[in-house]
N, C-alpha and C positions, 0 to 999 in steps of 0.2 A: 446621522443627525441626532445631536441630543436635545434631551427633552428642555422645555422653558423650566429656567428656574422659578420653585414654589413661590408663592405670595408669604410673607408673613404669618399672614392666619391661617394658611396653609401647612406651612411648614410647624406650625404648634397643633396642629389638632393632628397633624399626624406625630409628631412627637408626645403629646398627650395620649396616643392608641400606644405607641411604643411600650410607654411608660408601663399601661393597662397591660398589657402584654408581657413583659419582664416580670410584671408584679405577680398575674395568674400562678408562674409556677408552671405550666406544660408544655414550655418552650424547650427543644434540645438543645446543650452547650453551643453546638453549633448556628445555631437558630441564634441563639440569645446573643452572641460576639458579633454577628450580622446585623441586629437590629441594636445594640449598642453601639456599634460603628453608624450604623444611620443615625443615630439618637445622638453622637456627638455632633456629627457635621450638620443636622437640622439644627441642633444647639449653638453652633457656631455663625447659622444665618440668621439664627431671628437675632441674635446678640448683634451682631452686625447691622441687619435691621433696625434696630432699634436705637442703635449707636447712631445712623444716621439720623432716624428720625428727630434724635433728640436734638444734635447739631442742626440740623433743620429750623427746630423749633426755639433753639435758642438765636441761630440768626435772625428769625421774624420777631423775636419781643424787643433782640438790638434795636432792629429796623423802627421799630412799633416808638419804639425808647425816644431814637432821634426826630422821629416824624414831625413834632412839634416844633423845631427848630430848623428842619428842613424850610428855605421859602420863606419862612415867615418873619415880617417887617420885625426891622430894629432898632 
């Protein structure tokens, strides 16, 4: 069974620990290409994340946009 994928906010606070992590310095080579490999693909979800969100949010001000002419006498 694999695990639920992270939440957004999820996925950045543990890529913001990554980050903190890489930066310290007392990661081994092999440590740091593990957590760089994770640090890409948490990178690639909230970007995805947020590529939706944004489509999202652009559909609702269409919608918001046309509302008034929706229905309304003419």
């Amino acid at each position: 069974m694999t695990a639920p994928e992270p939440t957004f906010e999820e996925a950045r606070d543990e890529l913001e620990e990554i980050v903190r992590r890489l930066e310290d310095g007392r990661t081994s080579l092999d440590e740091a290409l593990t957590l760089w490999e994770r640090g890409e693909a948490l990178h690639a979800l909230c970007r995805a994340k947020l590529d939706a969100a944004e489509e999202r949010v652009a559909e609702l001000l269409e919608r918001l946009g046309r509302a008034p002419d929706d229905g309304a006498p003419g």
